[in-house]
Each structure stands twice: as structure tokens, then as C-alpha cells.
VOLO-997577 format. One record per atom (N, C-alpha, C): x, y, z. Coordinates in steps of 0.05 Angstrom, whole numbers, plus 5000, padded with zeros to 4 digits. Example, Ala and Ser with C-alpha at 12.3 -4.5 7.8 and 13.67 -1.06 7.14 Angstrom:
residues 2
526448865156 524649105156 526449345156 525749555142 527349795143 525850015157 
This chain:
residues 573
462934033566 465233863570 466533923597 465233793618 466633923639 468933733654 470933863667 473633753672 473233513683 474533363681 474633083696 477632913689 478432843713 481232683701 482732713689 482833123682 484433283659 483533183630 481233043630 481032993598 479533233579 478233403591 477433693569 479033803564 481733833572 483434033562 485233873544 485333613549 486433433532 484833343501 482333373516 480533323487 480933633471 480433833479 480434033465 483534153454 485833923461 488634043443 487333803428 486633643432 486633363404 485733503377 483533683386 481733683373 483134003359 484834153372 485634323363 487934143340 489033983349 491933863332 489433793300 487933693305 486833413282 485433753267 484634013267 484334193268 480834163258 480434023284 476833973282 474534033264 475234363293 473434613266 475034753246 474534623221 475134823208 473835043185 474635263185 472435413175 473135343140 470835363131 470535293099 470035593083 470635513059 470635793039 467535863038 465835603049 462935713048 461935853072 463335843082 462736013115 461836243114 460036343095 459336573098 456436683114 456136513119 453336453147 454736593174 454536753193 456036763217 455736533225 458136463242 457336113258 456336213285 456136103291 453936153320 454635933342 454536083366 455335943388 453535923405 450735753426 450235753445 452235733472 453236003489 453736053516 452136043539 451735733550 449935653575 452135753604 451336033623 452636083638 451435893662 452835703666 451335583692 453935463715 452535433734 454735293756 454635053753 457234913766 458634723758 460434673776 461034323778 463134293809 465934133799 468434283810 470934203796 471734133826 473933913821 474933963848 478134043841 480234193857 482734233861 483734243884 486134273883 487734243914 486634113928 485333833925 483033653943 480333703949 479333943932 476433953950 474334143927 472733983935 471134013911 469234273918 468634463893 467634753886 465734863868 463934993875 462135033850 463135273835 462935233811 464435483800 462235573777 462435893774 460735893752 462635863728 461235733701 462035653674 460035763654 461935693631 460035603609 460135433595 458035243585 456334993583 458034853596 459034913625 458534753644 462034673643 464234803632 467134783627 468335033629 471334933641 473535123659 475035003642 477435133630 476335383616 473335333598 472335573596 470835593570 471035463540 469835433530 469735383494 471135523477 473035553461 474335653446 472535693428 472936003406 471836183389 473136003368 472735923338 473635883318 472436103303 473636293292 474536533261 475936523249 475036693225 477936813203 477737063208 479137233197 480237403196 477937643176 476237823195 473838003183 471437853182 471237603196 468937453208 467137653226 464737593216 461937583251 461537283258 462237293285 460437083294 458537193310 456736973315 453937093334 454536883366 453437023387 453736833411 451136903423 449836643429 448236623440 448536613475 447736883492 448636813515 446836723540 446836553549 443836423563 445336533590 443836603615 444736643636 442936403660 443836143663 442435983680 443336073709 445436183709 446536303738 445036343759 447536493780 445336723802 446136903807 448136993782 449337343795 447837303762 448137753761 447137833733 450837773718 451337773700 453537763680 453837893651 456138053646 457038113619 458837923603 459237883587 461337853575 462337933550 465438063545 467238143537 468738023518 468938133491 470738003476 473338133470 475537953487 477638193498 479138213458 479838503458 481238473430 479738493413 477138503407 476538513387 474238723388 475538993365 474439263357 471639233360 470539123340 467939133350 466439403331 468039413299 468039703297 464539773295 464340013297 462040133301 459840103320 460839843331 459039673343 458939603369 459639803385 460239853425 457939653435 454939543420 453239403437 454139093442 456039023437 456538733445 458838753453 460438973462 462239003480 462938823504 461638923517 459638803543 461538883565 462739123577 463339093604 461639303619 460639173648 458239163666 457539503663 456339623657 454740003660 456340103645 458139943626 459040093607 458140063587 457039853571 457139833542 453739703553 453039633573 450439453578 450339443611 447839423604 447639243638 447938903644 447538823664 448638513669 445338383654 446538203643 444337943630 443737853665 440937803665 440137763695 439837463699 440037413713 438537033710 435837003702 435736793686 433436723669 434236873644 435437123637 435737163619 436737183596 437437243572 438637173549 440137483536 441937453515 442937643501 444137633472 443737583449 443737493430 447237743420 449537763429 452037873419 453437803394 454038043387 455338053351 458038053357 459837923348 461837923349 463838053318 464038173313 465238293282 468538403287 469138223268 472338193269 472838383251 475138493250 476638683226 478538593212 481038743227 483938663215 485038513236 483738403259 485438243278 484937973269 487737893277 488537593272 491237443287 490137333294 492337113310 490136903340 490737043363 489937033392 489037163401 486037203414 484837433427 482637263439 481737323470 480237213485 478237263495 476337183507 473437183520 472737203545 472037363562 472337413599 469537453604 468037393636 466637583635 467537843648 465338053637 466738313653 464638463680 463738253691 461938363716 463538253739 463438423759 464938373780 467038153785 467537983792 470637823792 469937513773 466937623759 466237243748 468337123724 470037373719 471837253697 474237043705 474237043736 475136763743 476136543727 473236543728 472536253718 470836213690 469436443685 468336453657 470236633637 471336463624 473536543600 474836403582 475936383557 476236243538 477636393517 478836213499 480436373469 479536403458 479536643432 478136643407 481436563395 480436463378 482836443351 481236443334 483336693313 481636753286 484436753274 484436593251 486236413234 485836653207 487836643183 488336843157 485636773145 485136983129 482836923112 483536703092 481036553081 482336293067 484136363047 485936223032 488336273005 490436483022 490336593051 492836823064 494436703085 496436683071 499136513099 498836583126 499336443142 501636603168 504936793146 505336833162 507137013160 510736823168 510236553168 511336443182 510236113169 512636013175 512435683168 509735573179 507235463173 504935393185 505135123206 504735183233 506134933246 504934703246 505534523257 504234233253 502434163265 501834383287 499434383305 499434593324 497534653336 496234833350 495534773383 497534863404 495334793430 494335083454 492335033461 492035273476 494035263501 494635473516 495335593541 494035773554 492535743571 490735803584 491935923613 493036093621 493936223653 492036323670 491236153692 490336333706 490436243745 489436303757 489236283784 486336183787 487035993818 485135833831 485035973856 482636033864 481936073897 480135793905 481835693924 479435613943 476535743949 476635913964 474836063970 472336173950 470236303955 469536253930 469436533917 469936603892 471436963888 469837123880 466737103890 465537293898 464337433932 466337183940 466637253971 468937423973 471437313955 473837493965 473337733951 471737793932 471438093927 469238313945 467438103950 465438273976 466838353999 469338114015 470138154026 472138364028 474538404015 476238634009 474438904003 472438893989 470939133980 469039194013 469439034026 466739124050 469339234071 471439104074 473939174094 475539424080 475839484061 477039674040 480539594043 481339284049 483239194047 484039074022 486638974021 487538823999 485338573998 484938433975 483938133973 486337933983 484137693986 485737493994 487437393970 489637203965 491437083942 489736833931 490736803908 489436563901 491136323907 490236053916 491535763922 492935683903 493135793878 494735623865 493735723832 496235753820 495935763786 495135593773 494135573750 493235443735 494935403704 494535193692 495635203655 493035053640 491235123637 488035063624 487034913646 486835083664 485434973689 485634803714 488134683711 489734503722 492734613736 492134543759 495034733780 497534513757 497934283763 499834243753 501534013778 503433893771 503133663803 505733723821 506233983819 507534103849 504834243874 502734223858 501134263884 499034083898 498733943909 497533683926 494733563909 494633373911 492333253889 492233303861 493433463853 493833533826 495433373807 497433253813 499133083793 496932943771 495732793779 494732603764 493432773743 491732943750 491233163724 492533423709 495633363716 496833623703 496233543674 497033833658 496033863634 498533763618 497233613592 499133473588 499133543556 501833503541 501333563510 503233393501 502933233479 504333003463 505233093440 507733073435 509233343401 510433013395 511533013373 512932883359 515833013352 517332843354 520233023355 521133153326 521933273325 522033543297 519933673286 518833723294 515233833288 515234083304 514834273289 513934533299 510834583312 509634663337 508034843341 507435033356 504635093348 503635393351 502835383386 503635573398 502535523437 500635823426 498035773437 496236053433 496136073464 497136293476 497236313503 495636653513 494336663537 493636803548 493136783572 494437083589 493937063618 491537173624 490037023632 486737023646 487237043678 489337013687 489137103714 487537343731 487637343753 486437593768 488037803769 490137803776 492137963793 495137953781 496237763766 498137713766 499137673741 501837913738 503437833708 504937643716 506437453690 507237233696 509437173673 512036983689 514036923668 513236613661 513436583641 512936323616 515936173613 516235913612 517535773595 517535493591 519435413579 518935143568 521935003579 521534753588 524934633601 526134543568 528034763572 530334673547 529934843522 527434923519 526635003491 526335233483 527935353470 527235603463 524735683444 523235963457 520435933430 520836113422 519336313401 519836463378 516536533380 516636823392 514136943398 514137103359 510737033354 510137113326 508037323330 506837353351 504737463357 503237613379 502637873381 501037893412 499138063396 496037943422 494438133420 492638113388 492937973383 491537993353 492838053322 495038123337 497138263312 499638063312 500738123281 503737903287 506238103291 507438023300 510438083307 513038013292 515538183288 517637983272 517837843301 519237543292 519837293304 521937383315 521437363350 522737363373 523337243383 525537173382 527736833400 527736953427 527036703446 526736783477 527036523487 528336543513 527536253534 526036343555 524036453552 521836613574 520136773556 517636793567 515737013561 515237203594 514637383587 513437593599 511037583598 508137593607 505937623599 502837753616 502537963616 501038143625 498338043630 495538043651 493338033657 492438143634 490438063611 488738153590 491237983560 493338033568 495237973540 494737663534 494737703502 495837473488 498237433471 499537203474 501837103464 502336963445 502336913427 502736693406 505636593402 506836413414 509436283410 509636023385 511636023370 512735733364 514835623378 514235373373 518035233390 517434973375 520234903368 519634593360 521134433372 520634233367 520733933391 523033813384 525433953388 527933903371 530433793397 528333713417 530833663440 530333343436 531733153456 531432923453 528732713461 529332563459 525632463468 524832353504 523432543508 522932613540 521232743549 521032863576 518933043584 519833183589 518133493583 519233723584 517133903607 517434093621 515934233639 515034523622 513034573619 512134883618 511234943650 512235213651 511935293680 511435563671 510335643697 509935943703 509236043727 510736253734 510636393762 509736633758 508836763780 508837053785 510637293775 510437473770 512637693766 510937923785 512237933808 511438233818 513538403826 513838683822 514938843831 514739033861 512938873868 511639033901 512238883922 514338823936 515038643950 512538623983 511538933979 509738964000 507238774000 506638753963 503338633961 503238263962 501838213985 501037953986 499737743957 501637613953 501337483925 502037153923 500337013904 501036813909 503536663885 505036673908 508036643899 508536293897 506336223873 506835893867 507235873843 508735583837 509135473805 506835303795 505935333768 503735233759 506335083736 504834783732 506834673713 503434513684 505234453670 504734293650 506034113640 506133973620 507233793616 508333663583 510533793572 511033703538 511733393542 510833243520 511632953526 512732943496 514732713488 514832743466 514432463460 512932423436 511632153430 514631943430 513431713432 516131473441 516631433468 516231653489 517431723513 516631423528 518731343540 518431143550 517531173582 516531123599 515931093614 518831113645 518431333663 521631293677 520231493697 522531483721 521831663743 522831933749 524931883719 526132193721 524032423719 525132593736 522332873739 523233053707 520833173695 520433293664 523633483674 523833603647 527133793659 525334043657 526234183676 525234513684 525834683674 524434843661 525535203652 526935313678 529135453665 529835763679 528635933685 526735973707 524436243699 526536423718 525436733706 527336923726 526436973744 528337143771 526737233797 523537303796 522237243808 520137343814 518937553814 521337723829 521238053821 523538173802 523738083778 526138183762 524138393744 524038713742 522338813736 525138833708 528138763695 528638913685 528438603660 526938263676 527038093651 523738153642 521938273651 519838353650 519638553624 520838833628 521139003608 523238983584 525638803592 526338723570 524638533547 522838363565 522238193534 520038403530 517638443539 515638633532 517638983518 519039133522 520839263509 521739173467 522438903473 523938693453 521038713430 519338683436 516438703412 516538863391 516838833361 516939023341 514138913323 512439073316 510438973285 512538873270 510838723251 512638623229 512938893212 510239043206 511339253189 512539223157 511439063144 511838953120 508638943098 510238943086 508438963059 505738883055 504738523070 503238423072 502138533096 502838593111 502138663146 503239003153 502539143135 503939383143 502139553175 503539773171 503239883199 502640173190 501240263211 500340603203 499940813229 503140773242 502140933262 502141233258 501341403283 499341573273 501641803275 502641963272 504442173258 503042453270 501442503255 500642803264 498342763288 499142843313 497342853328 495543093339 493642933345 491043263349 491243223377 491943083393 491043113426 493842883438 493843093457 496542893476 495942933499 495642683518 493742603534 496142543560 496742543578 498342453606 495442373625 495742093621 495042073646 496041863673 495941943692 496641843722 495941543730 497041333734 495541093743 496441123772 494941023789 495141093820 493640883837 495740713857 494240663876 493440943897 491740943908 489941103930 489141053956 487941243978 486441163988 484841363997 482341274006 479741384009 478841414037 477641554054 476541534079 475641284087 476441274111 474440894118 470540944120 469740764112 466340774121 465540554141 467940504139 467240144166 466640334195 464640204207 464340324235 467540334262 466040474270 470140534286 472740684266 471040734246 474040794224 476540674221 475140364212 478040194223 478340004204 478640184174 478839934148 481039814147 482139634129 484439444126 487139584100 486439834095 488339974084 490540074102 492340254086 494540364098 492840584127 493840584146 492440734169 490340784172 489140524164 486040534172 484840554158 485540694130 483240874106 483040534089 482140694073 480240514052 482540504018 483340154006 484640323988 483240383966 484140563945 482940623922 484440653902 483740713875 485940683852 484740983832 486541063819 486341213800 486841253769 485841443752 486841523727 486441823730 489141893732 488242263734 486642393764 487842243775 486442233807 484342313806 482742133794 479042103792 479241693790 478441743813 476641423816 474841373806 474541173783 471741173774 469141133783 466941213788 464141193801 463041033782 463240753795 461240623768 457940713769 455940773742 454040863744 451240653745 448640623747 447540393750 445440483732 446940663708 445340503677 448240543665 447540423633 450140343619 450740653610 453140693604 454041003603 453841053565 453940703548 453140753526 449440773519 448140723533 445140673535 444741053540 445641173559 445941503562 446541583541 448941543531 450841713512 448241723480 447141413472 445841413457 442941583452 442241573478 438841523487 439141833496 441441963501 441542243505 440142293537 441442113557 440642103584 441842323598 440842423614 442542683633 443142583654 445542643668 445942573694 447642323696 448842133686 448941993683 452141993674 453242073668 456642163668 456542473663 459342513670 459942823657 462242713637 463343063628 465842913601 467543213600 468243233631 471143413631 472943103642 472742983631 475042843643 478742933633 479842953660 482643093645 483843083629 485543293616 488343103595 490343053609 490543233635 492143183646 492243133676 494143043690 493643003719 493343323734 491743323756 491343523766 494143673781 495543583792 497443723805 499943483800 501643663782 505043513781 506543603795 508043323806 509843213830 512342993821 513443003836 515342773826 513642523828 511842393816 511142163809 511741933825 515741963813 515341613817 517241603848 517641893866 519541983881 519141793909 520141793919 519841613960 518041793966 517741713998 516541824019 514342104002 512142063988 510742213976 508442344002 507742524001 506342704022 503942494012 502442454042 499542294050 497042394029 498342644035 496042884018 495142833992 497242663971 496642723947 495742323943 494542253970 493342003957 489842073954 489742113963 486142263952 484342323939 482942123921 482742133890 479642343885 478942453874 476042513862 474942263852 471842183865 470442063866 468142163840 469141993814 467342083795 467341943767 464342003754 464441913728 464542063708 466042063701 467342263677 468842183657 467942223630 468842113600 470842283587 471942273568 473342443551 473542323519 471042633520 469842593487 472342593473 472942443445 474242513424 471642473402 473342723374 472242733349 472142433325 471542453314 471442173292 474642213276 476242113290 478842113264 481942273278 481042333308 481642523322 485142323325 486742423325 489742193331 491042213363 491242093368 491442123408 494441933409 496042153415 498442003443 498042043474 497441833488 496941823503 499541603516 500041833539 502441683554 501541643588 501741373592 501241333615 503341353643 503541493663 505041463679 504541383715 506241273710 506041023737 506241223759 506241223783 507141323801 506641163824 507941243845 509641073868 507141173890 505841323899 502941323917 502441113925 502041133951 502040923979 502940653960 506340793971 508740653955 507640363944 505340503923 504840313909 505840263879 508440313876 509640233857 509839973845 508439943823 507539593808 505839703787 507039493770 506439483741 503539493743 502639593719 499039683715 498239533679 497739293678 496839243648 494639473641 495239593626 492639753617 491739683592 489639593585 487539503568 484639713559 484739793528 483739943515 481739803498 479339823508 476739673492 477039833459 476039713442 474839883417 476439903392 480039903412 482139913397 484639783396 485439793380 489039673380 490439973380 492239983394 495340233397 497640143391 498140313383 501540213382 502940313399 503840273414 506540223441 508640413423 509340613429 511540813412 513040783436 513840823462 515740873479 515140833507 516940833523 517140753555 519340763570 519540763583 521540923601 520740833636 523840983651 524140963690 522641283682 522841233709 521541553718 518841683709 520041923708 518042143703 518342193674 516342183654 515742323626 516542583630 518742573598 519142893600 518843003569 516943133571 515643163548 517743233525 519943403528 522143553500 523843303505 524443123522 526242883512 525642643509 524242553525 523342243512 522342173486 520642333477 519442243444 521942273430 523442423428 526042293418 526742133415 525541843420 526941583426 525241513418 522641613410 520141403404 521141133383 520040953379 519540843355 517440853342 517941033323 516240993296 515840903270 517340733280 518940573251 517140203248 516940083278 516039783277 513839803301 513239983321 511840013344 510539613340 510139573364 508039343362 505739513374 502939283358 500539353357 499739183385 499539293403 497339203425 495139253442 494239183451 490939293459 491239243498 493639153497 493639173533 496939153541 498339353555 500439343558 501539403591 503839263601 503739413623 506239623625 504739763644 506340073647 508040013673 510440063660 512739883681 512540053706 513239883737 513640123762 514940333755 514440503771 515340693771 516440843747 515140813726 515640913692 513240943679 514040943658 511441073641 511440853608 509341003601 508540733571 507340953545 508741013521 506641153507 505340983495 503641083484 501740973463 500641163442 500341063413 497941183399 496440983381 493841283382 491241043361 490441233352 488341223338 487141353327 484241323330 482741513329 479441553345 477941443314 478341193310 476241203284 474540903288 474040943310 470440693320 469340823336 466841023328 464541073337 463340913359 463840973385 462440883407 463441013439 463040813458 463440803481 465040633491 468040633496 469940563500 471340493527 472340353543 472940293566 476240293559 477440373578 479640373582 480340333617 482340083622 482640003651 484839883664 485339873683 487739623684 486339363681 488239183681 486238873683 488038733703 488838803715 489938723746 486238783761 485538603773 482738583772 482238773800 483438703819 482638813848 483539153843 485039263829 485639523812 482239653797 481539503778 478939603775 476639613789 476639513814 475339383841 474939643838 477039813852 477840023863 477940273846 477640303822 477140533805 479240563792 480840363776 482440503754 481940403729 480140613722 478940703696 477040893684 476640833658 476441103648 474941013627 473841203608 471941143589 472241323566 473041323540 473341413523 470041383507 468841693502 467341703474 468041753452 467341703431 469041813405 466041783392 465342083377 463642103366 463142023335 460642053321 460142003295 461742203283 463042083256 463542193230 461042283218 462142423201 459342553179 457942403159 459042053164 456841923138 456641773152 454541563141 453441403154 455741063162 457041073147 459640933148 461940953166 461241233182 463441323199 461541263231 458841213232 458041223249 456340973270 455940943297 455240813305 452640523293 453340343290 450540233277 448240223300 446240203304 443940253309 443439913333 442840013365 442639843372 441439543377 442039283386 440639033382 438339023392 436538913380 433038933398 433438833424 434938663433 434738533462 436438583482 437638833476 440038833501 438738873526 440538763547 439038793573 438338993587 435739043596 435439263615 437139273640 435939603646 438039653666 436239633692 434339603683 433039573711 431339443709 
């Protein structure tokens, strides 16, 4: 279904409203998806582009589940780069081989070739999405899963009258495996993207675009569901609707008590699940969304992507849709207030189990860096010449060129080590000014950090200000959901902040960002047997090495332990 005249994104809310697919009590077959990765030509901002897809549509195909579903995906690679793909949010328990991000969980499906991925759902339910995870192709190859209550099990919440996606992401002109060769060959920042997107469509504040902004038709007093996710590259982003307040039910796969807002907050990797109902008068309404950055230094593309609420009856007029309030651009304190504002429901039907006695407490460092230049003349596009780089625990990750789960299994040598730290190597004032040159310098390495089967981990992330790169870091944890216990300005101080934790409603999320110049706890618990990625998803950040890799070994029965891998995963060589 590929874009034309804005009618795919329009056919696929129709088809979400009339609720197409729907799964039946006989569904006990996995449903199955053929994924044709092939190129494909869209045009935007006036000029037409080949982009890679799948079966041949921007966005991607939406996932239909319930809730403890397998589906199966068929992944064909007609392309010309090799490709993974990632099912963001979803555990995956026991089951690290259909993971899919690039020498971690697999190698790239090559062209010409195929990959037959298990998808196995647990306890998540609501919104959770689909990327690829090989070098910058998640662009443009990405899509929602929605996995709906098991059949005869409510929402948690009035069931709305319909369903539409929200899709966030960024457009380059250019094509964005040039801007990643390029920044990675100069060891400079990447170039910005031309223009935001709302399901693939800038929206008609940016030139040629009107005629296809994205458009949605409500009926006036009718509640619905927006399933939203930022698929962007680079960029968290504020959400809203002109006039309407929504009532966030959901992030990340988990539900939330109902949160009244006239804005969202929304992080690179996060999903959102909002209601709002169509309770204003009969007209057109704007969804918009801008940037949120905190780095006034980093080159960003500072545009509005719109959409379009219509409400049926609307008569035809020249008045422009009425506009949301979105906040500053750089307001880092409407940012952490709504992301802050998130509680689990924590109730009876939906209870919560965070983890209480812990065996391991983890600090680790997120860090921009930089590295020696290798450009001839020593004359990269970083701060004084050097090269930039990113950290966890001032170790840059060394990506390896076999999968580090294919080693870990197959009992490969050489191929990672596993002192990776608990803690950062040398403490400093973190989030302080003018930080000595000296401590941007990361260790160049691949290194895991084993946990036991059952093992309970707080792990608190802290930001720091290095080549005054102070800006929010979404950090995103393959394998698992955490719960967000606390956050904070500054520097973590171990005998007073947990004081403040919440342990009472934490929300469950699987990608959060760790505010500038502050810190984010988290806990989970080590109980999925595998090989685990942990990263930012600010994309040009993982370019550059911020991440890390969690193993968590077998339990003592066969129930606690990895299942046994797929006959066809891709070679590594």
C-alpha cells in the first residue's frame, strides 16, 4: 500500500475505525505476516525519493495481537543493504533469537535473503512498535504493533469508538544512509532532517505538502483511542491537539491511571496511548508537534509537523484548523513534568510488582565523548578537531562482526568480554560547567555484564554535562519492562534520593529519558534468559557507542531457560 495522495494512511485509520482485523476466539494458529523489505519512491517537500520499505509502504504495516499472542513474520530482504528488525517492547521471553538488533541478537538478513521471526507476547498490552535495527534503516522501515486484551478482558477504561494511529517521525531529503556515512566518516554531528512527519506526511506548513496532510474524521461526542509513537531519529517531541484535552491511558505496553494533559511529552523508542473526545464544536482541529531539545548548541530541526482532526458535518471554510499550545522548544521543566506525572495503575486487575529486595545496584554514566580524529590532517568535525563519541560507563561500545548472542550460545571466545562496570570509573561532578578535556575519553570496548536468573537490579542512570553535552538520553532496555522508581537535577546521591523513590505506582516502561543534567532510576528484574541490548534511541548517540549489553543467564529448569535456537537465522558471514 504505498503512499499516494495521503490515501494509505487514510485507508489504514478507516480500516483501523471499521476494526478490520479482528482477532477471533479461534485464533489460536499464530497469524503470520509476509515482510517484503524493498525500495520504493515517495515524494515530499517536492521531490521525489527512493526509500527503503516494507511491502513497499511508509509507514510500515501495523502488527494486529492479543495479549500472550505469537505471531510469526515472514522477513524477505529484496533490498541492498543487509537488515535486522526489532520488535521494540516486546520481551520476547526466553527467546533473544528474534530480537533482532544488528551483532547483537543476529547478523543482518543479507539481500536475497529471508528470516522466518517469532514474535511471543506476554503480559504486554496496549502500543508497542516495529524498527529496523541496522544502521539508520529504521528511518523509514517501521510500524505499530497493537496488541488489544485477551478476548472476554476490558480496557481498563471506557472502550473508545475508534482507534487511529500516530506515527512521529522525521524526513531527510538526503538519503540517510549517506547522512550516517557521512557524519561517521567526518566524526561530526549529522545533518537535520527537512521536516517531521504524523504517519508519514510533513503536514501543510511545509511546501507541497498541504494537499496530503494527514487527515482524521471523529464525529462530535465520540471518544477515541490515538496509538502514538515517536519513530523519529533524533528527536523528543511535544504532542497536542488544538483545543482538546487528552487523557494518556498508556505507555510502552503497560496502562497507566488516566492522565489529563493539553500536551504530551514523548521520547525516541516511546509509546503513548491517549484518549480525547470530540467534545468541542464542529470544525477543524490541528495535531501538531515540535521538537523538545535541551542543547541549544545541537543543530536540530526546529519544524512543526501538523495533522488534521475534522469533525464530521464540517462545512467547508477558509478558516485555518485552531492550533495547540505546544511549549518552548527547550522547556526541559514541561518535558519532565508530564513524563515525571506517569503512575501504573497498580490495581487489582493490572497489579504491579516492583522489585523490593535488591541483589545488584548498578550507576551507570551516559556521556557524550570524544575520540582522537583518524581523518588525514587530524581535522574531524567534532569539538577541536577530535572525533565525537558517546558512552555508558566511559566504555564506547565496539560493535563486534559476529552476533554477541550466536558467541554467548555457541560458547565463542574472543568475541566480548563481561567486566563490564557497575560503576563509572572515576567520580566527578557529573553534571558541573567547564569539565576538564581529560575526562571526555571513553574506553573503546565490548563488554557485557552478566546477571544470574532472578537476580533484582536498580539501576540508576546518570546524565552528565561532557563536551557540554548536556541533553536528554531516551534509554531503551531490550528483553524487559522497568519500572521508573525516581529522578532527579544533578548528581545521584546514594543515602538521599531513594528516599523519595516511588514504590507505591512506579510506571512500567521499557524506554525512558534521563533528563539533562540529572539522573533516572529504574528497576527489573533478571528473569528472561538471553542477550539483552540496552541503548539510547536518540539514533546518531548509538552511531557513536551508547550502549551496552546485558546477559542474564539460565535458571536451573528447563522453564527458566533459553529456548533453543531457529534453524534459519542469518549467518554472520
Amino acid at each position: 500500500m504505498k503512499m499516494k495522495n495521503g490515501m494509505a494512511l487514510h485507508v489504514l485509520a478507516f480500516l483501523l475505525v471499521l476494526g478490520f482485523i479482528q482477532y477471533s476466539q479461534s485464533a489460536l494458529v499464530p497469524k503470520t505476516y509476509d515482510y517484503e523489505i524493498k525500495e520504493a519512491n515517495f515524494t515530499r517537500l517536492c521531490k521525489n525519493k527512493t526509500i527503503l520499505t516494507v511491502n513497499g509502504e511508509f509507514p510500515g504495516p501495523t502488527i494486529y495481537a492479543r495479549r500472550g499472542d505469537t505471531v510469526v513474520v515472514n522477513v524477505y530482504n529484496r533490498g541492498n543493504l543487509g537488515i535486522t528488525i526489532h520488535w521494540h517492547g516486546v520481551k520476547q521471553p526466553r527467546y533473544p533469537w528474534s530480537d533482532g538488533p544488528e551483532f547483537i541478537t543476529q547478523c543482518p538478513i543479507q539481500p536475497g535473503a529471508n528470516f522466518t521471526q517469532k514474535i511471543i507476547l506476554s503480559d504486554e498490552e496496549g502500543t508497542l512498535w516495529w524498527h529496523a535495527h541496522s544502521d539508520w534503516t529504521r528511518a523509514t522501515v517501521h510500524g505499530l504493533i497493537v496488541v488489544w486484551p485477551k478476548i472476554g478482558r476490558p480496557y481498563p477504561f471506557h472502550k473508545p469508538y475508534a482507534e487511529f494511529p500516530i506515527i512521529l517521525g522525521e524526513w531527510f531529503r538526503q538519503d540517510v544512509e549517506a547522512v550516517l556515512l557521512d557524519f561517521m566518516r567526518t566524526g561530526g554531528d549529522p545533518n537535520s532532517s527537512d521536516a517531521l512527519t504524523i504517519n508519514g506526511q510533513p503536514g501543510d506548513l511545509y511546501p507541497c505538502s498541504s494537499a496530503e496532510t494527514t487527515k482524521f474524521i471523529v464525529e462530535q461526542g465520540k471518544t477515541y483511542m490515538l496509538r502514538m509513537v515517536n519513530a523519529a531519529m533524533n528527536l523528543l517531541m511535544f504532542w497536542a491537539i488544538g483545543d482538546h484535552e487528552v487523557t494518556v491511558v498508556g505507555t510502552d505496553g503497560a496502562y497507566v491511571k488516566p492522565l489529563k494533559s493539553d500536551y504530551v511529552t514523548i521520547s525516541p523508542g516511546q509509546t503513548i496511548d491517549v484518549l480525547f473526545t470530540a467534545n468541542k464544536p464542529i470544525g477543524r482541529y490541528y495535531i501538531a508537534a515540535k521538537p523538545y531539545n535541551s542543547q541549544p548548541a545541537i543543530s536540530f530541526d526546529n519544524t512543526t509537523t501538523t495533522a488534521i482532526i475534522e469533525y464530521r458535518g464540517y462545512k467547508k471554510s477558509s478558516r485555518k484548523p485552531v492550533f495547540p499550545r505546544l511549549p518552548k522548544v527547550n522547556s526541559t521543566s514541561a518535558s519532565v513534568n508530564f513524563t515525571g506525572s506517569l503512575r501504573s495503575l497498580a490495581s487489582r486487575a493490572h497489579p504491579i510488582d516492583v522489585p523490593l529486595k535488591i541483589t545488584h545496584n548498578f550507576l551507570f554514566t551516559v556521556s557524550l565523548n570524544t575520540m582522537p580524529c583518524d581523518q588525514p590532517g587530524n581535522n574531524c568535525l567534532g569539538p577541536r578537531g577530535l572525533r565525537f563519541a558517546a558512552s555508558v560507563n566511559n566504555i564506547s561500545f565496539d560493535s563486534p562482526n559476529v552476533s554477541i548472542l550466536d558467541a554467548y550460545y555457541g560458547r565463542i571466545n574472543g568475541v566480548y568480554g563481561d567486566d563490564f562496570p557497575n560503576f563509572p570509573p572515576l567520580f566527578f561532578n557529573f553534571t558541573g560547567t567547564n569539565l576538564s578535556n581529560a575526562l571526555e575519553t571513553p574506553l573503546n570496548a565490548t563488554e557485557v555484564k552478566v546477571l544470574e536468573y532472578n537476580d533484582t537490579v536498580e539501576l540508576v542512570f546518570q546524565n552528565t554535562n561532557l563536551v557540554g553535552g548536556g541533553i536528554d538520553h531516551p534509554m531503551h532496555l531490550h528483553g524487559h519492562s522497568f519500572y521508573v522508581v525516581g529522578w532527579g537535577f544533578g548528581v545521584f546521591n546514594r543515602s538521599k534520593d531513594p528516599l523519595n523513590y516511588n514504590l507505591v505506582d512506579p510506571p512500567l516502561q521499557q524506554t525512558i529519558a534521563v533528563p539533562k543534567n540529572g539522573w533516572t532510576a529504574i528497576r527489573f528484574k533478571a528473569d528472561n534468559p538471553g542477550v539483552w541490548l540496552m541503548h539510547c534511541h536518540l539514533e546518531r548517540h548509538i552511531s557513536w557507542g551508547m550502549e551496552a549489553v546485558f546477559i542474564t543467564k539460565n535458571g536451573s529448569t528447563a522453564g527458566e531457560s533459553m529456548l533453543p535456537p531457529p534453524p534459519n537465522r542469518p549467518p554472520c558471514s
